[in-house]
C-alpha positions in Angstrom: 0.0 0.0 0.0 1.4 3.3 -1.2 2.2 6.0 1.5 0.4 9.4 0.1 2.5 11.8 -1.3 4.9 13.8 1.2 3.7 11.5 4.0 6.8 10.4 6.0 5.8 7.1 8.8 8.0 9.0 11.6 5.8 12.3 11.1 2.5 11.3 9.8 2.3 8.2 12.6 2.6 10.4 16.0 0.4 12.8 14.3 -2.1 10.5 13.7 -1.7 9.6 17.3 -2.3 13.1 18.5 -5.4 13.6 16.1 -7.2 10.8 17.4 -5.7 11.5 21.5 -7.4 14.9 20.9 -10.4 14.0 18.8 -11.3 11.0 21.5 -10.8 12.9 24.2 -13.6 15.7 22.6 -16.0 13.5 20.9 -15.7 10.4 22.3 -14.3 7.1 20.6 -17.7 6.3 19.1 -18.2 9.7 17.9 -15.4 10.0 15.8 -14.3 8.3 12.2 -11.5 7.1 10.7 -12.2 9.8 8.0 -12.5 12.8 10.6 -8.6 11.7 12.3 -7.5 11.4 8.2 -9.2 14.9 8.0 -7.8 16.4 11.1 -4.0 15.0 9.7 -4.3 16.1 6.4 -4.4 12.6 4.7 -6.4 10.3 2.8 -8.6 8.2 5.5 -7.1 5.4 3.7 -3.8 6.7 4.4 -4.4 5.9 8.2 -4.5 2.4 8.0 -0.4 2.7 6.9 -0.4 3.6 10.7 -3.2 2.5 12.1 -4.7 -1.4 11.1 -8.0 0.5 12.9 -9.7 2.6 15.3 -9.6 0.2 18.5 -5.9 -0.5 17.4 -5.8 3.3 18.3 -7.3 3.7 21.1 -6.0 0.7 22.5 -2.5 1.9 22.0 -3.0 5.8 23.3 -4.6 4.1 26.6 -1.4 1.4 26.6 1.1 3.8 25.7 -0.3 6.2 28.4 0.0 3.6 31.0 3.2 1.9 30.6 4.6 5.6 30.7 2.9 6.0 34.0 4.5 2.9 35.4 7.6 3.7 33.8 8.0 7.0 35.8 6.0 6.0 38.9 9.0 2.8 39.7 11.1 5.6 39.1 10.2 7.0 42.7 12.5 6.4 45.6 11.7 2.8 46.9 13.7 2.9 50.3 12.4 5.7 52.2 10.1 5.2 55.0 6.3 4.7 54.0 5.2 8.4 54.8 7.8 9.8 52.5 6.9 7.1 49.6 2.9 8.5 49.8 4.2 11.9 49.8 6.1 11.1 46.9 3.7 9.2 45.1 0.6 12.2 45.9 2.6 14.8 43.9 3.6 12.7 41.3 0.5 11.7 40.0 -0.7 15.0 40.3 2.4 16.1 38.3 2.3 13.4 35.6 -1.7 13.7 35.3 -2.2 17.4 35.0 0.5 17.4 32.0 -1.7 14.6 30.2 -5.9 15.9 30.5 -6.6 13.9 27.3 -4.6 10.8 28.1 -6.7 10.9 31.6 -10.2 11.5 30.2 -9.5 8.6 28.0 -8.2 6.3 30.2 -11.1 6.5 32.2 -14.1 7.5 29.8 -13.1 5.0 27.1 -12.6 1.6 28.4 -16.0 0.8 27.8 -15.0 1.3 23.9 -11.9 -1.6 24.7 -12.7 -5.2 23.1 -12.6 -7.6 26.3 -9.1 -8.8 25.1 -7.4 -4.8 25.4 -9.8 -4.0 27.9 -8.0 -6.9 30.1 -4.2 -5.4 29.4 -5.6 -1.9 30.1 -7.0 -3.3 33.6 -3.7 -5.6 34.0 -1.3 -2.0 33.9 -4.0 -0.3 35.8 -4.0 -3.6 38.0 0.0 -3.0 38.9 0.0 0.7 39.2 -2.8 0.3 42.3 -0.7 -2.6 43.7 2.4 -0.1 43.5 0.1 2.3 46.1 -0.8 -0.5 47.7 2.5 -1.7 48.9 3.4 1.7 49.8 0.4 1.7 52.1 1.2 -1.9 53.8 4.6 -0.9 54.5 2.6 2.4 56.7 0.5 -0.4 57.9 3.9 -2.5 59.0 5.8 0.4 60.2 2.5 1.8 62.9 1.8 5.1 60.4 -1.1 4.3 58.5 -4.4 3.0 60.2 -6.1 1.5 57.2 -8.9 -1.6 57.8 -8.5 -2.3 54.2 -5.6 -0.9 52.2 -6.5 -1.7 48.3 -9.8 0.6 49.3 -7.5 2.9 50.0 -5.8 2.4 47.1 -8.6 3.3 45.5 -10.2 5.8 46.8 -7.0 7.7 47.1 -6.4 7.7 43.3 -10.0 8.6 42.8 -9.3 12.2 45.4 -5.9 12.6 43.2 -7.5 11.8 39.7 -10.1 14.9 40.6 -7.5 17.4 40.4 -7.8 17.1 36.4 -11.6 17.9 36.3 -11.0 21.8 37.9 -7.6 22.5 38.0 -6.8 25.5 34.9 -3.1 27.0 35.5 -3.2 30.4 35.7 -6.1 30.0 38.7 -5.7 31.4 42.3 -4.0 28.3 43.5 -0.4 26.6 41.7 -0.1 22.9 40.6 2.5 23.0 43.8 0.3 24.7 46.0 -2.3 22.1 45.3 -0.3 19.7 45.7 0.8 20.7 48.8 -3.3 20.9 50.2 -4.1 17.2 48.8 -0.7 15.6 50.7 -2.1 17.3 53.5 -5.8 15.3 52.7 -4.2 12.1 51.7 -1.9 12.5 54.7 -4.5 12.8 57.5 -6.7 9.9 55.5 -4.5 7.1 56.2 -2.7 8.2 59.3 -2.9 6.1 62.8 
């Protein structure tokens, strides 16, 4: 299959990528066509499927791509310090790595309904070891005497769900900073699991 005319794979791909990341994250998955990410590029629609074999291909990948970089940074956080200093840690980083990515978040959680049960079960599997990442941070405050959970994967949980809110009303530029709001949910997550 012939690439289309002044189409090079190392540009047109990631910009295909960011069309459809943007477009998803608008529209919806279901919303938008093959023909409107072409469209959006600047090629052919049939010129997508050089990069593309199809649209759950695409999704599938933004969502995987997404969350192997979230993993990739997150075991990149200091593993020996005591379990209070871990949680900090981990609080500001997802805030950090979240705010930078609005679209990758929206479509990470509003589009895994869109997933065929097969890339819907990898997407849960990386979502799976991030929580259990959170999780052991939490058993070691649990081991140590600092955290009084009665269940710590609900914690799990129900932290990431008070961290992943920051994306729905946090706009820079706004009366608080990305830092200073950091600061204020360490300060929530801190008295949520302490003894």
């Amino acid at each position: 299959m012939a690439r289309t005319a002044g189409s090079h794979s190392d540009i047109t791909g990631p910009r295909v990528r960011a069309a459809a990341l943007r477009l998803f994250a608008r529209h919806g998955f279901a919303a938008v066509s093959m023909r409107r990410i072409a469209g959006e590029v600047g090629v052919q629609a049939g010129a997508l499927y050089n990069y593309t074999p199809d649209k759950q291909t695409l999704l599938f990948e933004l969502m995987q791509t997404h969350m192997e970089d979230l993993l990739a940074d997150f075991a990149r956080l200091e593993s020996g310090a005591d379990a209070l200093a871990r949680l900090e840690a981990f609080t500001r980083f997802h805030i950090d790595f979240h705010s930078s990515r609005p679209d990758e978040v929206f479509i990470a959680y509003m589009e895994l309904r869109n997933l065929t049960p097969e890339n819907f079960a990898v997407i849960e599997s990386l979502r799976g070891a991030y929580e259990d990442g959170v999780t052991a941070i939490l058993r070691q405050g649990q081991a140590e005497g600092t955290f009084a959970l009665p269940d710590a994967r609900i914690a799990t949980r129900a932290v990431i769900a008070m961290l992943n809110g920051v994306n729905t009303w946090f706009r820079a530029g706004g009366p608080l900073t990305l830092g200073q709001v950091g600061d204020i949910y360490w300060d929530m997550v801190r008295k949520a699991v302490s003894a």
